[in-house]
C-alpha positions as CSV (number, residue, x, y, z in Angstrom):
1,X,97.0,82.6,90.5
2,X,95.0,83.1,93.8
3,X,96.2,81.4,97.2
4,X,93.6,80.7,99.5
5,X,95.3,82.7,101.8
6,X,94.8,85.4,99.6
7,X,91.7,84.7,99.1
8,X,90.5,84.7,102.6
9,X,91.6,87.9,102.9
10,X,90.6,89.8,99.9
11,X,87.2,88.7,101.2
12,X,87.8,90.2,104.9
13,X,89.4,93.3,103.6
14,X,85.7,93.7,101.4
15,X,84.2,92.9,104.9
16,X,82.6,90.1,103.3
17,X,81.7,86.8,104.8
18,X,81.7,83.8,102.5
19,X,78.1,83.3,102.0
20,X,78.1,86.9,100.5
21,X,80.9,86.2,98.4
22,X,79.5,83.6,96.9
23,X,76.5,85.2,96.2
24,X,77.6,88.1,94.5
25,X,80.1,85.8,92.4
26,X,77.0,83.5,91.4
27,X,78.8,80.8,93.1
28,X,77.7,78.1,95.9
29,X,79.2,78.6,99.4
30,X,80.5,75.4,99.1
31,X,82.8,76.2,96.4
32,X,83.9,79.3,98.0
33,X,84.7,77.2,101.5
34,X,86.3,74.5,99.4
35,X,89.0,77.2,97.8
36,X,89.7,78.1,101.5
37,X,90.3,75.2,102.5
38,X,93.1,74.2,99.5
39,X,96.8,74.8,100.5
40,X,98.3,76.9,98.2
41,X,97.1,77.7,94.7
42,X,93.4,77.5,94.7
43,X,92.5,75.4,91.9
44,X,88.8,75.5,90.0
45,X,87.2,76.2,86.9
46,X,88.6,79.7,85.3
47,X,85.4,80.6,84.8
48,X,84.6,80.2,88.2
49,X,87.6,82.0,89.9
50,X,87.2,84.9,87.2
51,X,83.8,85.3,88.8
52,X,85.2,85.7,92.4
53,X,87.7,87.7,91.1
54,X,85.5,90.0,89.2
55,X,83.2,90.2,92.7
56,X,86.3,91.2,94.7
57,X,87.1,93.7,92.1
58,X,83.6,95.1,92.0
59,X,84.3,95.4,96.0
60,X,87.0,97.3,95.7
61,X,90.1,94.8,96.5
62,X,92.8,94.8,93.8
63,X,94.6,91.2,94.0
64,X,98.6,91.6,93.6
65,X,100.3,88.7,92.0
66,X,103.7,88.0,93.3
67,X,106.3,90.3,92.5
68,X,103.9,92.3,90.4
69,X,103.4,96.2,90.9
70,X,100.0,97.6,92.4
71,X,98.2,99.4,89.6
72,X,95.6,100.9,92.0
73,X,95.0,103.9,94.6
74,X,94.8,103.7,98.1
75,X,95.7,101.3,101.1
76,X,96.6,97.7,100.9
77,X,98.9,95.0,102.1
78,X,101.0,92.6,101.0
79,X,102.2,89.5,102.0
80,X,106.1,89.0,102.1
81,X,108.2,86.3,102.7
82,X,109.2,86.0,106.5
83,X,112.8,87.4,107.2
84,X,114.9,84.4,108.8
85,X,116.2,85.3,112.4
């Protein structure tokens, strides 16, 4: 699963705006816009998110499920739950 929090930020950390993104995924802008715009989980046809995925990939962003290790080399982030004050 992909948030669209997540989402927005693979693409900014591949210094991509969402026109680009969609173009090198072969999707429309609107689609990519649309999975931005969902709360959570972004929701879509697999093949379609595989595609955005494999763009991101190609881009160099690794996307880390929750609680699942980082397999890859050099600098990231991660987003955590906020601690409660």
């Amino acid at each position: 699963m992909i948030t669209a929090d997540q989402l927005r930020a693979a693409r900014a950390l591949a210094g991509m705006d969402q026109k680009t993104l969609a173009e090198k995924a072969g999707v429309s802008l609107p689609t990519i816009q649309r999975m931005e715009a969902s709360p959570g989980n972004v929701r879509g046809v697999v093949e379609t998110l595989t595609k955005i995925v494999a763009a991101l990939d190609q881009a160099g962003i690794e996307l880390i499920g929750e609680n699942m290790p980082s397999h890859g080399q050099g600098r990231g982030v991660r987003l955590k739950q906020p601690s409660r004050l």
